[in-house]
GUKE-795817 format. One record per residue: residue number from 1; residue in one letter; chain; x, y, z of N, C-alpha, C in turn. Coordinates in steps of 0.05 Angstrom, whole numbers, padded with zeros to 5 digits. Atoms other than C-alpha are relative to their C-alpha. Layout:
<sites>
+-----+----+----+--------+--------+--------+--------+--------+--------+--------+--------+--------+
:   i : aa : ch :    npx :    npy :    npz :   capx :   capy :   capz :    cpx :    cpy :    cpz :
+-----+----+----+--------+--------+--------+--------+--------+--------+--------+--------+--------+
: NUM :  A :  A :      X :      Y :      Z :      X :      Y :      Z :      X :      Y :      Z :
...
+-----+----+----+--------+--------+--------+--------+--------+--------+--------+--------+--------+
</sites>
This chain:
<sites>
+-----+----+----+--------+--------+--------+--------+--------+--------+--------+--------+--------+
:   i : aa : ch :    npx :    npy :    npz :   capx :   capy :   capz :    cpx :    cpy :    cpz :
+-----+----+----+--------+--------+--------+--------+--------+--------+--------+--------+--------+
:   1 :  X :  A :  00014 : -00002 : -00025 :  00063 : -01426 : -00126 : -00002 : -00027 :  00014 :
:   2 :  X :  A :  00007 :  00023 : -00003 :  00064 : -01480 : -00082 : -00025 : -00005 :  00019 :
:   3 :  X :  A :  00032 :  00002 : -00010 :  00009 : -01516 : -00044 :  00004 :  00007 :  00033 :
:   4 :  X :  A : -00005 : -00010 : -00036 : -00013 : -01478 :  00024 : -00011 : -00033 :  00019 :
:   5 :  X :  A :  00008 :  00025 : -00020 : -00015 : -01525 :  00084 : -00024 :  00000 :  00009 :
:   6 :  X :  A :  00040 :  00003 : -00003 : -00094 : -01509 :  00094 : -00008 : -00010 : -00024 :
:   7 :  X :  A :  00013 :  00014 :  00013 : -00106 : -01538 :  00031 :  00011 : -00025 : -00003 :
:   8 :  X :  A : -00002 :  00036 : -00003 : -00069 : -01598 :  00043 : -00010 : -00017 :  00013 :
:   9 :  X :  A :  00011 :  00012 : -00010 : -00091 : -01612 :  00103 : -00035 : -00003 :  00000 :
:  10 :  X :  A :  00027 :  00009 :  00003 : -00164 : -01605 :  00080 : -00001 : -00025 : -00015 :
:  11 :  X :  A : -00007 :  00019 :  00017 : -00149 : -01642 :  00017 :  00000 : -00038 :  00014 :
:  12 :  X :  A : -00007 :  00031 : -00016 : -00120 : -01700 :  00065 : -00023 : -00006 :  00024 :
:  13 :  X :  A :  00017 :  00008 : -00014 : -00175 : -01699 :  00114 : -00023 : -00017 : -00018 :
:  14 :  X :  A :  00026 :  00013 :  00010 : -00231 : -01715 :  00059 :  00012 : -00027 : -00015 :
:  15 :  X :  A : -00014 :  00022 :  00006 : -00183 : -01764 :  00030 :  00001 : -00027 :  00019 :
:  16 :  X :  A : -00011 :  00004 : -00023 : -00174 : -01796 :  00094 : -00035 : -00016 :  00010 :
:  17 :  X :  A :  00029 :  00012 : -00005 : -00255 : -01813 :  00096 : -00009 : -00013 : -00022 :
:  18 :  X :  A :  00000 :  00024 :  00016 : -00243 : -01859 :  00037 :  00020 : -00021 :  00002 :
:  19 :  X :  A : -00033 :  00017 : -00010 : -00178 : -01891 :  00064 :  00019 :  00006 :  00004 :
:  20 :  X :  A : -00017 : -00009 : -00014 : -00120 : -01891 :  00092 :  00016 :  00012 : -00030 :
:  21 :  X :  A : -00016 : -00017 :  00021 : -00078 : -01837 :  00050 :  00026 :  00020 :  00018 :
:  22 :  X :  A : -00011 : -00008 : -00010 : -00020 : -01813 :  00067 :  00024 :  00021 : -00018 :
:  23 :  X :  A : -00013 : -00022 :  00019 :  00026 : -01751 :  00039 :  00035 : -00005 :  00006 :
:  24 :  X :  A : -00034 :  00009 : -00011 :  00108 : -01743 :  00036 : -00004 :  00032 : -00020 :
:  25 :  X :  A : -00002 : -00030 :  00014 :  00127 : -01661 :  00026 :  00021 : -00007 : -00025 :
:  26 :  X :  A : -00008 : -00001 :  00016 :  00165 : -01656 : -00036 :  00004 :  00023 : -00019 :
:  27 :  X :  A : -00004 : -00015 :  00021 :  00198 : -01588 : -00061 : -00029 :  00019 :  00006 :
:  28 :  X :  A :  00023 : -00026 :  00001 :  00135 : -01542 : -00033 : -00030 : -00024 : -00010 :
:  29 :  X :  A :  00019 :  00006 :  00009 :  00090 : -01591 : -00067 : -00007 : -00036 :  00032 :
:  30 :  X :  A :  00002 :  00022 : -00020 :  00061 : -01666 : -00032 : -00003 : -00028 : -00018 :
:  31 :  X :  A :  00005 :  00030 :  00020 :  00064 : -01744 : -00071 : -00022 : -00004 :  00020 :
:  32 :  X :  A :  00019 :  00014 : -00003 :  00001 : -01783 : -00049 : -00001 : -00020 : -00004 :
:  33 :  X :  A : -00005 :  00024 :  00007 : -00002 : -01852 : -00029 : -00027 : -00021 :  00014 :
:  34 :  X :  A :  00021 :  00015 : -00014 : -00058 : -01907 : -00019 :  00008 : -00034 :  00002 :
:  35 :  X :  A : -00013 :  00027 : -00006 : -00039 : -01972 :  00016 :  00030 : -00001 : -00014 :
:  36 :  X :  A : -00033 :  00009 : -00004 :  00034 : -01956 :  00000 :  00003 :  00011 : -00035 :
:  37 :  X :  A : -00005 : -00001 :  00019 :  00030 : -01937 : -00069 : -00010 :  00028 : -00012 :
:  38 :  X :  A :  00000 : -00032 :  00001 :  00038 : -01873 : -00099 : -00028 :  00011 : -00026 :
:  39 :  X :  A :  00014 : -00008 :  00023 : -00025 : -01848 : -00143 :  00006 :  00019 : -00005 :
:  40 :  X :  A :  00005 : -00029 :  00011 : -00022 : -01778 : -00148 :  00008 :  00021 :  00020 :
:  41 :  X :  A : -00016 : -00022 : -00022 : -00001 : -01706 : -00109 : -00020 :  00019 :  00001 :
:  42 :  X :  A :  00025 : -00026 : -00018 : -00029 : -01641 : -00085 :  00020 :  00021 : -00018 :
:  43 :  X :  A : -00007 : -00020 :  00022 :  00003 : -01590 : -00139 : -00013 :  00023 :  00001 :
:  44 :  X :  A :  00013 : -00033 :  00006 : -00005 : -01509 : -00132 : -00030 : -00004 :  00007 :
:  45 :  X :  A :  00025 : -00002 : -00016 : -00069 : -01524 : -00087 : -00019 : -00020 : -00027 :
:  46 :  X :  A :  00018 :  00026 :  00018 : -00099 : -01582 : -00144 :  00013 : -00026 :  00007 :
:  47 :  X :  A :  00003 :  00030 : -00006 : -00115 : -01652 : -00134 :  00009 : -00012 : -00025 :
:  48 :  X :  A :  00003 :  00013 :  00026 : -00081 : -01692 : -00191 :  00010 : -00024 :  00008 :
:  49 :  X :  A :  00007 :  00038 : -00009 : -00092 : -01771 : -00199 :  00014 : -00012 : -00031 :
:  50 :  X :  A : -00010 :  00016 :  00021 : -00043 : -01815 : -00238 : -00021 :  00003 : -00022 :
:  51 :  X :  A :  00019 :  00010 :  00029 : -00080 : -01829 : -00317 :  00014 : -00038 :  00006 :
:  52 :  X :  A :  00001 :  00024 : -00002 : -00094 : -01905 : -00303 : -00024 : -00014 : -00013 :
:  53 :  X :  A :  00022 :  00011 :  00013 : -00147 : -01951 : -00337 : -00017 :  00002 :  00028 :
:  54 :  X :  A :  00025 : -00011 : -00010 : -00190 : -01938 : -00278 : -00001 :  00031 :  00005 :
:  55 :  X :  A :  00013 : -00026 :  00006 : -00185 : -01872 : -00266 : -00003 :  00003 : -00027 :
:  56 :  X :  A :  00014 : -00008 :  00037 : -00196 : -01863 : -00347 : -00018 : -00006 :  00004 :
:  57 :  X :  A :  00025 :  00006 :  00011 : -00263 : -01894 : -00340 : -00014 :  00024 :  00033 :
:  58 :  X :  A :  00010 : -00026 : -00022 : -00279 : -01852 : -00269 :  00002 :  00030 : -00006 :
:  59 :  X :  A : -00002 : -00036 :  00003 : -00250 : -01782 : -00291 :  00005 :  00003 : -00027 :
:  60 :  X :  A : -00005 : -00008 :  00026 : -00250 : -01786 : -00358 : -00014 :  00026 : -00010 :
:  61 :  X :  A :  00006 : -00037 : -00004 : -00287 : -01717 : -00358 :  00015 :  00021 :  00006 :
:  62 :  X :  A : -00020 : -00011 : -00021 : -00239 : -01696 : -00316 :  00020 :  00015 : -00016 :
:  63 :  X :  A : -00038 : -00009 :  00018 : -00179 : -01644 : -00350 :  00014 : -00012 :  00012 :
:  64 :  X :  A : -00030 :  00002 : -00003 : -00116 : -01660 : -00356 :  00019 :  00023 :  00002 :
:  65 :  X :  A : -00025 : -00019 :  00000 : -00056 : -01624 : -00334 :  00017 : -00011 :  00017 :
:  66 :  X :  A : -00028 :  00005 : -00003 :  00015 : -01619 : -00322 :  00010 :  00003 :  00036 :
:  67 :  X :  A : -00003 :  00001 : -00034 :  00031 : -01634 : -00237 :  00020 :  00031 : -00003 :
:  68 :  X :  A : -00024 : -00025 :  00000 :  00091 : -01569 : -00251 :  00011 : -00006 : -00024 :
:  69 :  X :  A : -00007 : -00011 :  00028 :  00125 : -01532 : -00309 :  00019 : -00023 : -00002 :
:  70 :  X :  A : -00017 :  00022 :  00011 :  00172 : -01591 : -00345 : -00010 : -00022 :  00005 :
:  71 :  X :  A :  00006 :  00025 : -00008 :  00130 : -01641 : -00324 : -00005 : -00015 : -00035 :
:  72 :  X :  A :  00003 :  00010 :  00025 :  00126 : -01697 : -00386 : -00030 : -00010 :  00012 :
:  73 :  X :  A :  00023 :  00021 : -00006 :  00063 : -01736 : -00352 : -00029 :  00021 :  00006 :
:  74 :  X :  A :  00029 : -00007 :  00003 : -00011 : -01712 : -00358 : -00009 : -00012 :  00020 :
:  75 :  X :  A :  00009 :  00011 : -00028 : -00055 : -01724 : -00290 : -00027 :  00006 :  00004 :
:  76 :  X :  A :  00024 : -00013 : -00004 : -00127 : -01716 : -00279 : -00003 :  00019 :  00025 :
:  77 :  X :  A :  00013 : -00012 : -00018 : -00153 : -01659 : -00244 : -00018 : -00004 :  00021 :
:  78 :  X :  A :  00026 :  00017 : -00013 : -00198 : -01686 : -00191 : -00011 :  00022 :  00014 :
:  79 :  X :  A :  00018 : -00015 : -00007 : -00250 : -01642 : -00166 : -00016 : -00004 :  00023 :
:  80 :  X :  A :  00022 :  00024 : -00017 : -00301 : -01693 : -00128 :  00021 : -00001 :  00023 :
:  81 :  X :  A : -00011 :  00019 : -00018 : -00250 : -01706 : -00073 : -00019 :  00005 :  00026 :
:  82 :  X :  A :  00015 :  00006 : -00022 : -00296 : -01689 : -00016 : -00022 : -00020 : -00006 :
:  83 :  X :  A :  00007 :  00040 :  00001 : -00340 : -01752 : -00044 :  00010 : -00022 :  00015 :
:  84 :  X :  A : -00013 :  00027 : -00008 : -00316 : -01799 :  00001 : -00004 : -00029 : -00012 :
:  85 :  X :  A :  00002 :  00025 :  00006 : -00349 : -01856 : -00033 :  00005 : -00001 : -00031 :
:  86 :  X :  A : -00013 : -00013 :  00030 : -00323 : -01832 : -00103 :  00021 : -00004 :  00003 :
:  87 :  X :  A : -00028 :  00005 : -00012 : -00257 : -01830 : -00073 :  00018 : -00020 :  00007 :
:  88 :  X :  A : -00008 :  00023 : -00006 : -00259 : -01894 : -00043 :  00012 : -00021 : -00031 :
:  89 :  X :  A :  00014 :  00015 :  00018 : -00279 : -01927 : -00104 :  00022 :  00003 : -00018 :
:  90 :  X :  A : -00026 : -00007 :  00013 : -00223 : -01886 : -00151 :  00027 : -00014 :  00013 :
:  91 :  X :  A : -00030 :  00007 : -00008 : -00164 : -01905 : -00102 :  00001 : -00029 :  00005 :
:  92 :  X :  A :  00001 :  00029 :  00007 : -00184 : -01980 : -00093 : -00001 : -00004 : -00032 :
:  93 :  X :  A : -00009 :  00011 :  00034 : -00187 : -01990 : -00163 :  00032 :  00009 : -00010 :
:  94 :  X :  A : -00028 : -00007 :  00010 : -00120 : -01951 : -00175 :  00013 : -00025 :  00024 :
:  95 :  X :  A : -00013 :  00017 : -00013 : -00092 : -01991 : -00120 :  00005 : -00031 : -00013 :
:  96 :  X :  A : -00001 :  00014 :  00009 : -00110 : -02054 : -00145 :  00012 : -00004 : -00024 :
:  97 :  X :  A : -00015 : -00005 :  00013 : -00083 : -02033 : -00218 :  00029 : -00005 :  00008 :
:  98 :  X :  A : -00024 : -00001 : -00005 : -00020 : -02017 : -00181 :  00009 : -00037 :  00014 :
:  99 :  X :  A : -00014 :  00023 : -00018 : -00013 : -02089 : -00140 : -00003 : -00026 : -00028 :
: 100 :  X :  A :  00012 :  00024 :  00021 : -00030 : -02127 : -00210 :  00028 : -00005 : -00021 :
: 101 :  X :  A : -00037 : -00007 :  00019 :  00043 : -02095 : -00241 :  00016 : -00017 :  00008 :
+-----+----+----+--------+--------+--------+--------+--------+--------+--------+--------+--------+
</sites>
């Protein structure tokens, strides 16, 4: 099933009131990027967020699952995304992670 375009574009609106986030279609599904770098996608109408040492300490509650069938990589489920300041907070820290590689 892939993801309908009313849940992306909600998805990306509340995203969008923690920073600039921007999507790229991909195959029915969408990658997810903050300041240029790719965290995570929009999968069969779910929010899933790279597994990084900050998200592990933010969603470590959070299940895990597979973005689509053959996938090898595990992704947190994110739930919270209308939190904007939850949001913020998750994708600056991933960001930062990512600009430290």
């Amino acid at each position: 099933m892939a993801t309908s375009a009313e849940y992306h574009d909600y998805v990306m609106e509340c995203l969008n009131k923690a920073g600039t986030v921007t999507s790229k279609k991909m195959m029915g599904e969408y990658c997810l990027y903050h300041d240029g770098k790719l965290f995570g996608g929009i999968y069969d109408n779910r929010l899933l967020v790279k597994r990084t040492e900050n998200s592990g300490k933010l969603l470590g509650d959070c299940p895990l699952e597979y973005p689509y069938e053959g996938s090898k990589s595990l992704m947190f489920l994110v739930s919270e995304f209308e939190d904007a300041e939850f949001m913020k907070k998750l994708l600056d820290g991933i960001a930062v992670e990512k600009s430290q590689k």
